[in-house]
N, C-alpha and C positions, 0 to 999 in steps of 0.2 A: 690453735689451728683455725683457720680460715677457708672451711671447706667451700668452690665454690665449682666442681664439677658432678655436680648432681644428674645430670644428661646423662654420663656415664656407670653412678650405681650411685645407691643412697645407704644411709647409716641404716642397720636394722632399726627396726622400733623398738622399744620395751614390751609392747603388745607382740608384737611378733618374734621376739627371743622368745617370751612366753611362753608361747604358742610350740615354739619349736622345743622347749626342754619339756612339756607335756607331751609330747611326742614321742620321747625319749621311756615315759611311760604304759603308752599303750604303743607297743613295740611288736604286736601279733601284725602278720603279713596278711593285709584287706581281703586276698580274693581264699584267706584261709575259712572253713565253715564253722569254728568253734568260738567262745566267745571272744579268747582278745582277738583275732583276727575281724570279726563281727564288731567290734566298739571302733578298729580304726578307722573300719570303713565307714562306719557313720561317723566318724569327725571328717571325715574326707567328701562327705556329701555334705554337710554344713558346711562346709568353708567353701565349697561348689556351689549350694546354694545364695551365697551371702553373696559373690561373686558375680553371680547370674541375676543379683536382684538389681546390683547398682550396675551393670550392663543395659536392664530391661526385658533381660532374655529368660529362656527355662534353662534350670539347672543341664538339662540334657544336651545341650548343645553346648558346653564344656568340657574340654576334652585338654589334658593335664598334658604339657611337654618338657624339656632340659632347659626351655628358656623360650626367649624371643625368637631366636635364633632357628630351632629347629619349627618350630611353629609358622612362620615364614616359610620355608623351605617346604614345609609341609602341604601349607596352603597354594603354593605355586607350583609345584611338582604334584602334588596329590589332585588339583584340579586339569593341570593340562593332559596328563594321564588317562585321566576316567574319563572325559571329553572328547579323545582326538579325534574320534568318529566323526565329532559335531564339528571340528576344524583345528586350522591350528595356530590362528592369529592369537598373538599374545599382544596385549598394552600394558606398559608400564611408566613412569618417568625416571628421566635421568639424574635425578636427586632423593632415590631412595636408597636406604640403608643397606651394605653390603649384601645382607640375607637374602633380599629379593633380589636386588642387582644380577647377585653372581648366578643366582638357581636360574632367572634370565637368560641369562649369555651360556647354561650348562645347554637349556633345551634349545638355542639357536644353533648347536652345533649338533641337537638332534634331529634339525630340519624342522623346528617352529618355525613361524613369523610372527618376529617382536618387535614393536613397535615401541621405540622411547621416544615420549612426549618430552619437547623442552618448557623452560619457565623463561617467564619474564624475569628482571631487573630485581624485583623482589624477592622471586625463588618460586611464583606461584602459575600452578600450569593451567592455559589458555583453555578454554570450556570448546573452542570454536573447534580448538587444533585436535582435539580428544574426539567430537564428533567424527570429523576430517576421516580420523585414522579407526574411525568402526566400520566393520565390514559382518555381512549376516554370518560369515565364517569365525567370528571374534568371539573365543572362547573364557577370557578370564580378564580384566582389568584388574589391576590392583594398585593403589595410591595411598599413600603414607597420610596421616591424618596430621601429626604436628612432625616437622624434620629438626630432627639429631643434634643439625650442626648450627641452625638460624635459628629455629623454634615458631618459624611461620608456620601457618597454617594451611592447608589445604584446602578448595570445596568440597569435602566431600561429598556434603550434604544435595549437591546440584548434581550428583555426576549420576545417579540412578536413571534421573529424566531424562540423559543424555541421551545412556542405556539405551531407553527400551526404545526409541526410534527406529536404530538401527540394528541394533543385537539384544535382543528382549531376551535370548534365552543366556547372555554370558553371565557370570557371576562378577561381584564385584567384593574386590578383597581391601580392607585397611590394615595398615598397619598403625597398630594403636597405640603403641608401646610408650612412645614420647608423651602420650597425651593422659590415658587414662589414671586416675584420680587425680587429674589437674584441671582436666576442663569435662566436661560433659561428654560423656561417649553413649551413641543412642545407637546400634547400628539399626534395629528398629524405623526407627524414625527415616535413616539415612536410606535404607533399603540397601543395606550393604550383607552381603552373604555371608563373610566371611572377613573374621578379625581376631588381631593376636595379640597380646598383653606377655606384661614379664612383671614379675614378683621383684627384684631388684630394686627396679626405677621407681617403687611403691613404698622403701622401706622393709620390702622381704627378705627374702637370703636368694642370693643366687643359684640357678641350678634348678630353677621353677618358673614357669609359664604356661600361657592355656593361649589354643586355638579355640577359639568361639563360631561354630558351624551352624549357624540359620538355619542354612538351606543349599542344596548341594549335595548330592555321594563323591564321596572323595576314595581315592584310591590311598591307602595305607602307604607309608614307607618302611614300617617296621614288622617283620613279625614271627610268632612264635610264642603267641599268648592268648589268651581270651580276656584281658582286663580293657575297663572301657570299652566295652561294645566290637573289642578284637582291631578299632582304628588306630589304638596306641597301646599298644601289647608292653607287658614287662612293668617289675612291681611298684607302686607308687611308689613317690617322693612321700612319705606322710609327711618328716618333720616339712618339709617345703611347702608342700600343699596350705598345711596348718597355719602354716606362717604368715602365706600368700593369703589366704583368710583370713587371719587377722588384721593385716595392715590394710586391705580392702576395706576392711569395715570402718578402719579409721578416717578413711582418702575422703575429704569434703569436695572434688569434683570443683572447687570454683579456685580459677586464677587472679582473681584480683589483688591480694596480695603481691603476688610474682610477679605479675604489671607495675606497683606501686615498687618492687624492688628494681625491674629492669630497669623503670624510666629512672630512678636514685642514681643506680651504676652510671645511666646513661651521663644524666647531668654532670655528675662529680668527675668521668672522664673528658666530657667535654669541655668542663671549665679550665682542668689543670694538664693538658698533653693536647700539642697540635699536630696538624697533619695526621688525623686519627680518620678513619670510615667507618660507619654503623654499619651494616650488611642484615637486606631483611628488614620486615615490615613491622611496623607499627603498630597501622591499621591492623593486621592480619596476623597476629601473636599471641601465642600462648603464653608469654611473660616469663617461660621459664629459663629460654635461653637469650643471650647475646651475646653476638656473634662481631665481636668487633677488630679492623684491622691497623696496625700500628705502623704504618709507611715506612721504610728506612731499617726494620732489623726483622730478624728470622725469630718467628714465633717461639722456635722451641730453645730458643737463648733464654727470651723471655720467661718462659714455664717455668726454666730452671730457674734462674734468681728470683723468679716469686716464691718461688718454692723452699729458698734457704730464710724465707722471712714466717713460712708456715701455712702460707697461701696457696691454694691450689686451683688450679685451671687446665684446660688440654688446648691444643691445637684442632680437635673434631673428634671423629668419632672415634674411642678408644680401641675399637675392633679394629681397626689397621692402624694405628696409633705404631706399632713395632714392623710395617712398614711403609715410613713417612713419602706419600705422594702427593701432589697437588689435588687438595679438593674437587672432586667431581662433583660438589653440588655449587662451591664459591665457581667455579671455573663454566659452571653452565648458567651459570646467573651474571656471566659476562665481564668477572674482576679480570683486573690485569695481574702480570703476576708477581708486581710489589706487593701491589693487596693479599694477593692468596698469602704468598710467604708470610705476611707481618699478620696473619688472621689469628685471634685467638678465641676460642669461645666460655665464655664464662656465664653457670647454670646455677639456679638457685634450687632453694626450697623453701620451706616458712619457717625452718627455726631458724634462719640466719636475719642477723637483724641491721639493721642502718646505717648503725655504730661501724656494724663491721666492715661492711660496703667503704664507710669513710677512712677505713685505717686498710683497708686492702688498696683502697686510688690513691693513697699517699705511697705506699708503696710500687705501688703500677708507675706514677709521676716518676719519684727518684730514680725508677731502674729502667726505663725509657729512655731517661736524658742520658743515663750513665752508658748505657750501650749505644746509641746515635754518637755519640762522643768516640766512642772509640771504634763505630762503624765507616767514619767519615773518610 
């Protein structure tokens, strides 16, 4: 097998299987006062800790959710909420990850104003166009740090300064999910309030994720509990927690590798399949994704007969993978829609190695010609 849709979830670790059958042993419920409930909750603050350290953050501003997913949802509903007093412009862009999108389009029908930011030709959104649409009423931006489907990168690192010209008091949220322990996540550094991670995309188990809250009161989505500070009620994930602690520990934060793999892919399909488009930056790359479109056939032909050879790839993001529409981030980044159709995205990690890259583009070759041939 030729895993190469890593964007969409990764192999557990050995470290973080681990992690998770020692879980299995201290099996006392955290917010219990005797001791095994007492030993999980300190594995649950270790792994909280470890977490927060290669964040840059304090343990405390970890707050434990079902995934990326609701973490997202949390951080854009849990902000516009506790806010509205202060207004009720929302900014977002048009090429973030369903989670935000839709929690989006839920409070424009509660009478927010959202504003979606478009990108250029690359996928990357305009600093100017972001100013443009802040207003002293702008209560939350929030901007994807690496995207899902291209694996560009964002500014985030610029958009604070933006901030404080115009809306000094809005929050500003990343989503980090794509990026964290691939490339560097500071939000620290970024001035960013608020950001969400998933255990998955890390090597974890799914069914584990953390909002990381700076700075900000957020209004809860859930409740009916006092754990975590009463913001995310209801009893840990230990084994997940543990897990997502482990494979954190392992995540070296640097892309180099994954650059040295995408440009590999890149070449080997450029040499051997024409009429091919790269989509997305170079410059501005996490290296984990490529996002490439195959002119003349329909992606998920493609997926399939890669897939009877053991090779694996998606058309984008798997969260609406079951049901197939035109990319909202290739379709805002101005492909036509040859492109979108023949778009596939194929995501690394570091244990896939060169080798394998050259024996998945022979197979991408052969099954190319073989469907243009019978496309015609």
């Amino acid at each position: 097998m030729i895993y190469l849709d890593n964007a969409a979830t990764t192999k557990p670790s050995e470290a973080a299987v681990k992690a998770m059958c020692k879980a299995a042993e201290y099996f006392g419920n955290p917010s219990s006062l005797y001791g095994p409930g007492l030993d999980a909750e300190k594995l649950i603050n270790e792994s909280k800790a470890g977490i927060a350290s290669k964040l840059g953050i304090e343990p405390k501003c970890v707050y434990f959710t079902s995934g990326g997913t609701e973490a997202n949802n949390t951080a854009v509903f849990g902000t516009a909420y506790s806010r509205i007093k202060m207004g009720k412009r929302l900014i977002t862009t048009s090429v973030e990850h369903p989670s935000v999108l839709e929690a989006f389009k839920k409070l424009e029908t509660e009478g927010f104003d959202v504003v979606y930011l478009g990108v250029d030709g690359n996928g990357r959104i305009l600093l100017d166009e972001l100013e443009a649409a802040l207003t002293e009423d702008t209560v939350l931006v929030s901007v994807m740090h690496v995207n899902n489907e291209t694996g560009v990168i964002e500014p985030v690192d610029k958009i604070k300064a933006v901030m404080k010209k115009k809306s000094p008091k809005a929050l500003l949220h990343c989503d980090c999910v794509q990026s964290f322990g691939k490339l560097p996540v500071l939000p620290r550094k970024w001035g960013a309030d608020l950001i969400t991670i998933s255990a998955h995309k890390i090597h974890g188990f799914k069914g584990c994720g953390a909002l990381c809250v700076m700075n900000g009161r957020l209004k809860p989505l859930i409740y009916g509990g006092e754990q975590q500070n009463s913001f995310r009620p209801g009893t840990e994930n230990v084994g997940g927690i543990l897990a997502f602690g482990a494979a954190a520990k392992e995540c070296q934060c640097d892309n180099s590798y994954l650059i040295e793999l995408r440009n590999e892919m890149k070449t080997l399909l450029g040499e051997k399949i024409d009429n091919i488009k790269f989509n997305g930056s170079d410059e501005y790359s996490a290296g984990s994704v490529l996002n490439v479109s195959f002119i003349g056939i329909k992606a998920e032909i493609l997926l399939h007969a890669m897939e009877t050879h053991g090779v694996y790839v998606s058309t984008g993001s798997a969260c609406s993978s079951h049901k197939p529409q035109p990319s909202h981030v290739l379709t805002a980044m101005g492909l036509n829609s040859k492109e979108i159709e023949g778009a596939v995205r194929i995501s690394f990690d570091e244990s896939i190695t060169k080798a394998q890259l050259k024996e998945a583009a022979d197979f991408f070759e052969t099954e190319v010609k073989q469907i243009r041939r019978y496309m015609r």
